[in-house]
C-alpha positions as CSV (number, residue, x, y, z in Angstrom):
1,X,0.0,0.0,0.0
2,X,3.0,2.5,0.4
3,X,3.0,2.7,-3.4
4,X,-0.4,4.2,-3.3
5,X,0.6,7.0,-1.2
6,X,1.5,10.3,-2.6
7,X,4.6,12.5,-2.0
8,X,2.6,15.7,-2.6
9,X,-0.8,16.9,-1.2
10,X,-3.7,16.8,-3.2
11,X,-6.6,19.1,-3.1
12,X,-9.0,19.3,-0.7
13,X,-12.9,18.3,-1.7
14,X,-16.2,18.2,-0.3
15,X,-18.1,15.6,-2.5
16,X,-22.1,16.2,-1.6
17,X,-24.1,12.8,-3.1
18,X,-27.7,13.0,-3.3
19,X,-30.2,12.1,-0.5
20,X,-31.3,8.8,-1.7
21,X,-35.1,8.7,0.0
22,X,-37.1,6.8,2.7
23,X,-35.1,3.7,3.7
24,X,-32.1,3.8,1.4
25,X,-28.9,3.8,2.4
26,X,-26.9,6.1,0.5
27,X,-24.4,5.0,-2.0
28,X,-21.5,7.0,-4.0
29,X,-19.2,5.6,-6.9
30,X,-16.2,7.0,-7.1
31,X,-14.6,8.1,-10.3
32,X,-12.1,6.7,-12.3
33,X,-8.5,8.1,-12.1
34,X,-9.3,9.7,-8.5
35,X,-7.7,8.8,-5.4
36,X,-8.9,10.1,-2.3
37,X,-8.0,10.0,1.4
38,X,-10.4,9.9,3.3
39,X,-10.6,12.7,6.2
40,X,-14.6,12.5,7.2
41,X,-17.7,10.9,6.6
42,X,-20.7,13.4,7.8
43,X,-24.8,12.4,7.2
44,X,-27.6,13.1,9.3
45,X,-29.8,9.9,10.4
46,X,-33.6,10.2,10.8
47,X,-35.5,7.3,12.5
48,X,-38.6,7.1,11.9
49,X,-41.8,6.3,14.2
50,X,-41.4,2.5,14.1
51,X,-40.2,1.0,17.3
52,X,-36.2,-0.5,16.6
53,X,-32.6,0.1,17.2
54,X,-31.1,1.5,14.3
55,X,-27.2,1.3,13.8
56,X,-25.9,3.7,11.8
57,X,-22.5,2.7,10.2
58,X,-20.5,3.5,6.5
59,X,-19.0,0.7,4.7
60,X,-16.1,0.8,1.7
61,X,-16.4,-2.2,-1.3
62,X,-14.5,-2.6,-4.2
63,X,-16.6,-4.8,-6.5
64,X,-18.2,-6.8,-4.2
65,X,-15.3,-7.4,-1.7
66,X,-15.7,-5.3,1.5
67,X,-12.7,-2.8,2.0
68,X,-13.4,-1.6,5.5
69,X,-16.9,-1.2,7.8
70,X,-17.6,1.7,10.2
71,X,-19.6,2.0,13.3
72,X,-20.3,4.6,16.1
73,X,-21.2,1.2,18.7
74,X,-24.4,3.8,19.5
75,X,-28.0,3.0,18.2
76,X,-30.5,5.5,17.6
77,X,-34.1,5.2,18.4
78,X,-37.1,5.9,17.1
79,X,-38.1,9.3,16.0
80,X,-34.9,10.7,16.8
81,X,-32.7,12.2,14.2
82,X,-28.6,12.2,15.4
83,X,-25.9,13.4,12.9
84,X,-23.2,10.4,12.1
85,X,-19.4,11.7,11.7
86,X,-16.7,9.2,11.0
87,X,-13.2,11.7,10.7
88,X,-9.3,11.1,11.7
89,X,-8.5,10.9,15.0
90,X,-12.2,10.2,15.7
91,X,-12.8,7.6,18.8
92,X,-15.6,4.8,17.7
93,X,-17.8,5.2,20.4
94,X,-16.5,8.6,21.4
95,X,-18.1,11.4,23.0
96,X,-21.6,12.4,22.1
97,X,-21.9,16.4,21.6
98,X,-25.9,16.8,21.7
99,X,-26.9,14.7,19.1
100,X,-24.2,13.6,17.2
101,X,-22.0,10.3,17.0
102,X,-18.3,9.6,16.7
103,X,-16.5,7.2,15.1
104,X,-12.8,6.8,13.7
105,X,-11.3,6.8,10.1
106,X,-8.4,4.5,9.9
107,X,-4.9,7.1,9.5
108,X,-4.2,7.8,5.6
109,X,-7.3,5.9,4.7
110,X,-6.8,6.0,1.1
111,X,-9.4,4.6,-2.1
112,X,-9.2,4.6,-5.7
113,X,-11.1,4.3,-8.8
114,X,-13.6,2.1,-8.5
115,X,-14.2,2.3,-4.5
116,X,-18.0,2.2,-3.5
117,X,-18.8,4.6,-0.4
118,X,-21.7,3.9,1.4
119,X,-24.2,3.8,4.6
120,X,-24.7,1.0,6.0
121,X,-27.8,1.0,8.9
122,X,-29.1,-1.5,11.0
123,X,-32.4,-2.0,11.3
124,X,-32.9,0.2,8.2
125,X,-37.0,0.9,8.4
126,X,-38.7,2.7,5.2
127,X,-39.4,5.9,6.4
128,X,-35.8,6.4,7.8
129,X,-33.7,9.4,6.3
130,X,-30.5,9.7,5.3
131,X,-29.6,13.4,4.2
132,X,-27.0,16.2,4.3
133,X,-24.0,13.9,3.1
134,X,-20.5,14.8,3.1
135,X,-17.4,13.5,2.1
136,X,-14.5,15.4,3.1
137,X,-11.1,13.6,1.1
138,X,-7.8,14.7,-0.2
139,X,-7.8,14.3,-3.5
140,X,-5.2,13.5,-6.4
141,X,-6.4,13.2,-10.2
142,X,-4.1,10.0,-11.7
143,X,-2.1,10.1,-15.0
144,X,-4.1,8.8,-18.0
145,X,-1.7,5.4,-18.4
């Protein structure tokens, strides 16, 4: 993996995919000849009246092999809504700031072309929301080969 790592910083990028609707996770391709590193994951989670646990999370594939899954070790409750942040230097499980949950982002996390970024909740019901997504990465455009 060393190989993967650049020498120079890329830019930084906010990627914003679209609030995919009642009981959906969301899902974002990313595009070829981009590697990113990772630096946070930010969505807000809206549970809605029906009684269950929901456990928010973000999962990484490539194809259909599972890079990496996230969790906060938190559930969230019915009609509540709690904002879900995964960053560097996060603590899984850390502290809870009103209503939002903290989990960790492996150091230098880095994906390329091809990576699938996603949510991945627990007890998904179908009038849950998922909205106000944010990818924060560092990002480097690769040669055309």
């Amino acid at each position: 993996m060393a190989e993967m790592i650049p020498e120079s910083h890329g830019r930084i990028r906010i990627v914003n995919p679209a609030d995919p609707g009642g009981g959906i996770d969301f899902i974002h391709n990313q595009d070829a000849r981009i590697r990113w590193r990772i630096m946070s994951i930010k969505y807000v989670f809206a549970a809605d009246g029906n009684v269950a646990n929901r456990e928010p999370g973000v999962e990484f594939f490539r194809g259909t092999e599972l890079l990496l899954r996230l969790g906060v070790e938190r559930v969230v409750p019915a009609s509540q809504t709690w904002t879900v942040l995964h960053y560097n230097g996060g603590i899984i499980g850390g502290p809870i700031a009103g209503r939002v949950m903290v989990g960790g982002l492996p150091n230098r996390f880095m994906i390329n072309d091809g990576t699938i970024v996603r949510s991945r909740v627990g007890n998904l019901q179908a009038g849950d929301l998922i909205t106000d997504i944010y990818i924060m990465v560092e990002e480097w455009i690769e040669p055309l080969v």
